[in-house]
C-alpha angles and dihedrals in degrees: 000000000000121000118227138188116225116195121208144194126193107234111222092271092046080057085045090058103031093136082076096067098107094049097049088050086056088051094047093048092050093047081053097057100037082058092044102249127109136230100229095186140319120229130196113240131201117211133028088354135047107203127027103200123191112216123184109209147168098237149352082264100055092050089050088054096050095042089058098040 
């Protein structure tokens, strides 16, 4: 599996909602694993993004998947 590095930026209603954090990063780890691949950790990030998310997967296809899931 290859290991990539997903940057990510809230959008002004994902600040909006931020109390629903947690319960998106459940969701994203299930997606993961229902499309084999595997969240290997989520990091804070000061600047132009906000998260910076580690994500183990097949391929370039299956990371794209799960990206637009």
């Amino acid at each position: 599996m290859a290991s990539y590095a997903i940057l990510v930026k809230y959008t002004t209603q994902g600040v909006q909602h931020i109390k629903e954090s947690p319960a998106r990063v459940d969701g994203f780890k299930a997606l993961c694993k229902q499309m084999g691949a595997e969240m290997k950790s989520i990091h804070l990030a000061m600047g132009r993004y906000d998260l910076l998310v580690q994500v183990d997967a097949s391929d370039d296809a299956t990371l794209a998947k799960l990206i637009l899931a």
